[in-house]
C-alpha atoms as one frame of an Amber mdcrd trajectory, in Angstrom:
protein
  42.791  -9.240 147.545  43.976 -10.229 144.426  47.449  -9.399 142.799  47.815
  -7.488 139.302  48.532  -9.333 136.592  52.080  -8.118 136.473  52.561  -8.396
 140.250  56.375  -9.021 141.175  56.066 -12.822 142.463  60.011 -13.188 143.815
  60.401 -12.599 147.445  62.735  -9.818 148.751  65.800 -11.551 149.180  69.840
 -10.793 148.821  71.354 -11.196 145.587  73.163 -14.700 145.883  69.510 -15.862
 146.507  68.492 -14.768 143.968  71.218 -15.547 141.567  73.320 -17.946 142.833
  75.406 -18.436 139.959  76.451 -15.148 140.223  80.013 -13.789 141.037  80.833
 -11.601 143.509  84.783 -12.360 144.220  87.008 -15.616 145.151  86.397 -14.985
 148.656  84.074 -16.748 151.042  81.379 -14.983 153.251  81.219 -15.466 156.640
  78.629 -16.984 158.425  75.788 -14.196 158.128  77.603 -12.212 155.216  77.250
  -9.258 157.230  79.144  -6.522 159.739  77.954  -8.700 162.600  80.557 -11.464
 161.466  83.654  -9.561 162.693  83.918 -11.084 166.661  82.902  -8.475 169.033
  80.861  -6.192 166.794  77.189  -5.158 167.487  74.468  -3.568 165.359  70.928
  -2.522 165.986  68.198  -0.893 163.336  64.908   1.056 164.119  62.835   2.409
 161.466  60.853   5.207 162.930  57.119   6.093 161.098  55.789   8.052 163.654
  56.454  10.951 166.206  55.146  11.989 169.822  55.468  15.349 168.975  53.252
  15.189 165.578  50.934  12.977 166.681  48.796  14.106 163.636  51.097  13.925
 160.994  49.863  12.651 157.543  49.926   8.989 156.574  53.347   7.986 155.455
  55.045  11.468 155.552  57.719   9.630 158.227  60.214   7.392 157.148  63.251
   7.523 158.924  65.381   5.609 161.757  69.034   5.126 163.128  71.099   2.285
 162.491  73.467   1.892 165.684  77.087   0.020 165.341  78.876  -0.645 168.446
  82.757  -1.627 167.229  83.100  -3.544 170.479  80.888  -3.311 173.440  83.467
  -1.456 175.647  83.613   1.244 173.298  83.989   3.992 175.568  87.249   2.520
 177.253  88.675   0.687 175.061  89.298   2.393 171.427  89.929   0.950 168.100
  92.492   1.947 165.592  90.239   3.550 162.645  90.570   5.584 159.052  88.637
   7.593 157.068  88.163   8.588 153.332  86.293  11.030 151.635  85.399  10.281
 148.074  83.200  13.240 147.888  82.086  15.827 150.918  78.867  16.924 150.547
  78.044  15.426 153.629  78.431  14.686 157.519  80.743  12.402 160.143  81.129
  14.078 163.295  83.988  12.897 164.934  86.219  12.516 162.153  88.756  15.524
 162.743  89.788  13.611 165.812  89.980  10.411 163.833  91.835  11.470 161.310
  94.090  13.678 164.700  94.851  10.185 166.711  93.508   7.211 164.621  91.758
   5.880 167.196  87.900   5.267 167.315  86.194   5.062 170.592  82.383   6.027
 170.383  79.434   3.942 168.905  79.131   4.904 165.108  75.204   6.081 164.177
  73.987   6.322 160.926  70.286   8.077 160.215  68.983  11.093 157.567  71.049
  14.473 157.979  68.249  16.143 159.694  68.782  13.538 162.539  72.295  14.431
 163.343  71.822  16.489 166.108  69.824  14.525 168.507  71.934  11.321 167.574
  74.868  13.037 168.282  73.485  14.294 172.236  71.479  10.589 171.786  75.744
   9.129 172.521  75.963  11.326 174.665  72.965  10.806 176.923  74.285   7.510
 177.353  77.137   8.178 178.372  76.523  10.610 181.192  74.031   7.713 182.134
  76.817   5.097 182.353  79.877   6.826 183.048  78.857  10.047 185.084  80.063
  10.047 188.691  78.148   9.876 191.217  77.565  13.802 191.721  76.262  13.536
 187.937  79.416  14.937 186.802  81.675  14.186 184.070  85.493  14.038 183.787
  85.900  11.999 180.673  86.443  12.875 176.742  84.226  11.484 174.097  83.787
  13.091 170.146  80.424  11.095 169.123  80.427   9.406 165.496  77.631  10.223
 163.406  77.264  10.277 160.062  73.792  11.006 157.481  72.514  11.160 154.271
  69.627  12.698 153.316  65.819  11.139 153.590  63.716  14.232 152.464  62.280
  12.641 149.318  60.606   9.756 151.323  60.734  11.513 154.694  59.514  14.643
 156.418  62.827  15.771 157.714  60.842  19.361 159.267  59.517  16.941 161.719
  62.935  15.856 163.467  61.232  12.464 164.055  64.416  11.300 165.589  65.561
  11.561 169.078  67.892  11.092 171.565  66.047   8.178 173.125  66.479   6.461
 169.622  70.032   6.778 170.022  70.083   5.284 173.873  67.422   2.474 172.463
  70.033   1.320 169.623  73.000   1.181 171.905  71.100  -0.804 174.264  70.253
  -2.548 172.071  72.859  -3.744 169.376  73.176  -7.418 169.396  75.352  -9.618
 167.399  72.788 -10.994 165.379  72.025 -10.596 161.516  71.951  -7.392 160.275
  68.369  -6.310 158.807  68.342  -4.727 155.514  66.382  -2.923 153.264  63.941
  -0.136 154.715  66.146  -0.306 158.198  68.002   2.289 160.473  68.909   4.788
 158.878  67.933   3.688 154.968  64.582   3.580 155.907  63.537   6.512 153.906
  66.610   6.191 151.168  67.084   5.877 147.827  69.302   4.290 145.345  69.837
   4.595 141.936  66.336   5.465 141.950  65.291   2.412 143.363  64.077   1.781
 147.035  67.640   2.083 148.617  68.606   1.587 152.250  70.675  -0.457 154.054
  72.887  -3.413 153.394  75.955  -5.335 154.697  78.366  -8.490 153.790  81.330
  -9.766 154.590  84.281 -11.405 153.569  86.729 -15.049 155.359  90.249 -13.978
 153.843  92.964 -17.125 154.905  95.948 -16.133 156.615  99.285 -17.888 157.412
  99.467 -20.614 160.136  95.624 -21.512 159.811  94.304 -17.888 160.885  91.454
 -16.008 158.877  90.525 -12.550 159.194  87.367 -11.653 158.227  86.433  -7.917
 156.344  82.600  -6.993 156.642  80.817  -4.113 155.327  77.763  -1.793 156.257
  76.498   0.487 153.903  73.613   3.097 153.717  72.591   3.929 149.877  70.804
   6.829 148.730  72.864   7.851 145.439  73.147   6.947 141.762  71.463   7.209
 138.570  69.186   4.299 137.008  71.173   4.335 134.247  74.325   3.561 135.709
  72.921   0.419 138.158  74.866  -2.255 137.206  75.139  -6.023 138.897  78.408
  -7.595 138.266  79.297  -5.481 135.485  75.500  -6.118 133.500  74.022  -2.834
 132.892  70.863  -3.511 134.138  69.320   0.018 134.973  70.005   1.370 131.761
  68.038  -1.501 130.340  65.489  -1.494 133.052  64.871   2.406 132.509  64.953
   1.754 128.626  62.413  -0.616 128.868  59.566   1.770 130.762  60.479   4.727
 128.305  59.111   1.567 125.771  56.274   0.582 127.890  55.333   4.156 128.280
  55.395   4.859 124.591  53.388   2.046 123.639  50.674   2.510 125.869  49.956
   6.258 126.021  46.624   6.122 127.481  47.460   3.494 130.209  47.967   5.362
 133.715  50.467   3.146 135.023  53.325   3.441 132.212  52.233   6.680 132.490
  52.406   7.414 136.306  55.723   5.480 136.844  57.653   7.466 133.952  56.304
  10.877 135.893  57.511   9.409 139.449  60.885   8.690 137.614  61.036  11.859
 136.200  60.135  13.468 139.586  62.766  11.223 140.934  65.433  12.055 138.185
  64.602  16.228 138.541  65.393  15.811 141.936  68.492  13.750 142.387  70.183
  15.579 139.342  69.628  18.846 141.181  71.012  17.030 144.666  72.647  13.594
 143.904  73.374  11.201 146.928  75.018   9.660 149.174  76.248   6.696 150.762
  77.778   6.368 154.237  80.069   2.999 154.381  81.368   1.388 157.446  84.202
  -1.251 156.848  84.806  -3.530 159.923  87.717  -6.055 160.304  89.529  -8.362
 162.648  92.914  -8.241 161.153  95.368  -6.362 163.118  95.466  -3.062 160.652
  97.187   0.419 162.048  95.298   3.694 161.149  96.934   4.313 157.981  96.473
   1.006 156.653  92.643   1.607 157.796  92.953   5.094 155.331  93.761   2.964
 152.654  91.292  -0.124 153.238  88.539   2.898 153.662  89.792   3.800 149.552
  89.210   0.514 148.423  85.109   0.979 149.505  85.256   3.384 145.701  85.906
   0.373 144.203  82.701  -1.589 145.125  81.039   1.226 145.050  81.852   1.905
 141.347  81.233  -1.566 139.785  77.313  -0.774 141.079  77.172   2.228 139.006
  78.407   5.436 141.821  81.058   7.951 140.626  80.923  10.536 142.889  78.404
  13.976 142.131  79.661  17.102 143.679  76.602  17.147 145.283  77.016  13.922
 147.045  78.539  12.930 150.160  80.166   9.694 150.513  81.963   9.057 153.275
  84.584   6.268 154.308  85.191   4.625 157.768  86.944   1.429 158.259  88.012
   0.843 162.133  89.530  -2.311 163.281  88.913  -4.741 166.494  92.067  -6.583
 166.276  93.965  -3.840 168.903  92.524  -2.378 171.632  93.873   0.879 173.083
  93.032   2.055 176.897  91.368   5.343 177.103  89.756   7.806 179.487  93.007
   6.959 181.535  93.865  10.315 182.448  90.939  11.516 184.395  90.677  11.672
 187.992  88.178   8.697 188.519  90.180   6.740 186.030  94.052   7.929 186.388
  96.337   5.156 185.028  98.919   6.980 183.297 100.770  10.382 183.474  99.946
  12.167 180.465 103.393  13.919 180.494 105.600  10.372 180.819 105.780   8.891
 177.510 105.538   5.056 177.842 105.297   2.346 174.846 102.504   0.168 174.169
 102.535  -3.298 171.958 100.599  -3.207 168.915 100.073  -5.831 166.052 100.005
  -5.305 162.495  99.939  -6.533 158.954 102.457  -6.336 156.631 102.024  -3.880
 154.180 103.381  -6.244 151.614 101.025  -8.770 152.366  97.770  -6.432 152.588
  96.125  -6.961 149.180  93.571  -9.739 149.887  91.912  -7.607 152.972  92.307
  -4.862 150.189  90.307  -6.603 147.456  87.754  -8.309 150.067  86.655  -4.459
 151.343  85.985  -3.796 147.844  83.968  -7.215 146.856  82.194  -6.495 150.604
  80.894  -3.180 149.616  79.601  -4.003 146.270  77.905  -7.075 147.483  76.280
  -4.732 150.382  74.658  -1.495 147.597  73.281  -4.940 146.079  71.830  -6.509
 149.226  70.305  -3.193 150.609  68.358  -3.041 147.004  67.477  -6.283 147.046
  65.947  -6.415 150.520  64.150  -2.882 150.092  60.684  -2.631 149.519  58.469
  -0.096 147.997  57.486   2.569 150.202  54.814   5.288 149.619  56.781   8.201
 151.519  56.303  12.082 151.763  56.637  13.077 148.384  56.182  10.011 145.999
  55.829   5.909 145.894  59.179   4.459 145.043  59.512   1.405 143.705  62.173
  -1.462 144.694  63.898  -2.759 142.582  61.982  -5.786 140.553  63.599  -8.893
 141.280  61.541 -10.755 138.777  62.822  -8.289 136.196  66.595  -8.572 137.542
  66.843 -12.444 137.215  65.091 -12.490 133.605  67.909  -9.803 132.656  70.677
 -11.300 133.919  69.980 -14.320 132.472  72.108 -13.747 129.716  75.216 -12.629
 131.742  75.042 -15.855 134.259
């Protein structure tokens, strides 16, 4: 079948693709420019589009999925040191009262649409009465699961909890340390951002260190926030002109249907996100040797990237910070009785390693470049979906490289 006359012809594809000229910080990437780079670190996605228990659900009312990040692969004895921000909480990560309690991380982090929650959360669990029961079936061990959301309702029909525990024991299985898939994946399947086909993205970033070692800073981010107007790539403002442009189009051809049709999706788009604006879940994943608190404050620097794309924070939105890193590893379920190592009332020291705090600001300025570079690969990889309320549109790469043209 032929292709309109107007028919994108660039490939999905991440922004330095795209525009290689472009500048996204003095760091390099690592090898895949994604979470997947830090040593150790698995991921899995699933989109889901169907459901056993709907079997007769309409034609693309299902767009959802899980995205599955395992920090290391013995998560469940061996913990990370981790840290959390909340730039705005209008949203959900279980788990992160006992985070923020002992700064350690030691559960597989999930990330799907906030009706999924609940069956990812007993989805962790599942698996680990599966590996780690005894062999009555019991369990002696503690475990807070990780999950976090953000909401899929405009693309998805969240009444049909198309998600499920099995999802959740698939993923961990799963996660590999391969490339990350973006775009409509895991958990942004069915997302949105800045009124664009949102979903998932990652990148990552080599920063030197002294005698010859590099420590590499990765993030993984799930969009669904953000105004057209305010979409910006490297500081061009290129939804406000992309949105000014189809007001124009729309104008001057009042009795063509499509000008016509995509101004009312926008507007349908635009009622709705004003009313309930967001939000964006981002993992930061690194290799240095970073203590909790310094994992706090690389979790902060995730505004930063996410502000040069065009987010601010709504009220209504909830974006969530979690940055955990691989570089210690700290025994746990150690005071059980199939597991007893240590008395839990004899204090005894451990050896940790750490950066210097003086010496911190290239991981900090990496975490920020990471995340912006991911909210631009998850657009740039999505593609238009016809979901449960509307068609949205990805972003049009054609459009994006004529427009930056003048900024490169």
């Amino acid at each position: 079948m032929s292709q309109p006359a107007n028919a994108p012809t660039t490939p999905r594809q991440r922004l330095r693709d795209l525009l290689p000229t472009v500048y996204l910080g003095r760091w390099k990437t690592g090898a895949k420019n994604g979470l997947t780079d830090i040593p150790g670190v698995l991921v899995s996605t699933q989109s889901i589009h169907d459901s056993p228990k709907y079997p007769n659900a309409p034609a693309n009312s299902i767009n959802t999925g899980v995205t599955t990040i395992l920090p290391r692969k013995d998560w469940f004895h061996k913990a990370c040191f981790a840290g959390i921000f909340r730039f705005n909480g209008s949203g959900e990560m279980t788990g992160s009262h006992w985070i923020e309690e002992t700064g350690l991380l030691h559960s597989p982090i999930v990330i799907t649409g906030s009706f999924g929650v609940g069956n990812a959360y007993n989805g962790i669990y599942e698996y680990a009465i599966r590996e780690y029961s005894d062999d009555k079936g019991g369990v002696d061990w503690f475990l807070t699961p990780v999950v976090a959301e953000t909401f899929d309702g405009f693309l998805h029909d969240v009444a049909k909890f198309a998600v499920t525990a099995e999802h959740v024991i698939k993923g961990i299985d799963e996660a590999s340390s391969e490339p990350v898939k973006e775009g409509n994946t895991g958990g942004g399947t069915g997302m949105l951002c800045h009124w664009f086909k949102g979903g998932t993205g990652t990148s990552s970033r080599v920063v030197p260190a002294e005698n010859g070692k590099s420590y590499t800073v990765a993030a993984l981010v799930q969009t669904n926030y953000g105004a057209m107007r305010d979409f910006r790539i490297a500081g061009a403002p290129i939804g406000r002109m992309i949105s000014e442009e189809k007001e124009r189009e729309a104008q001057l051809k009042p009795n063509d249907p499509g000008p016509q049709k995509q101004q009312e999706v926008l507007f349908k788009v635009a009622e709705a996100k004003e009313k309930k604006d967001g939000s964006i879940i981002i993992i930061l994943g690194t290799d240095a040797p970073l203590h909790p608190t310094q994992l706090q404050r690389l979790a902060k620097r995730a505004t930063v990237g996410l502000s040069r794309v065009g987010g601010w924070g709504a009220n209504p939105s909830g974006d969530i910070f979690l940055a955990f890193s691989t570089a210690n590893e700290l025994d746990v379920q150690t005071v059980t009785a199939a597991n007893k190592k240590v008395d839990p009332w004899v204090p005894r020291e451990v050896g940790i390693d750490m950066i210097d705090d003086q010496t911190i600001n290239a991981l900090f300025e990496a975490s920020a470049d990471a995340v912006e570079e991911s909210i631009y690969n998850a657009l740039c990889m999505a593609e238009t979906i016809k979901g449960f309320s509307a068609t949205i549109e990805a972003l049009d790469l054609d459009k994006v490289k004529e427009l930056m043209g003048k900024y490169l």
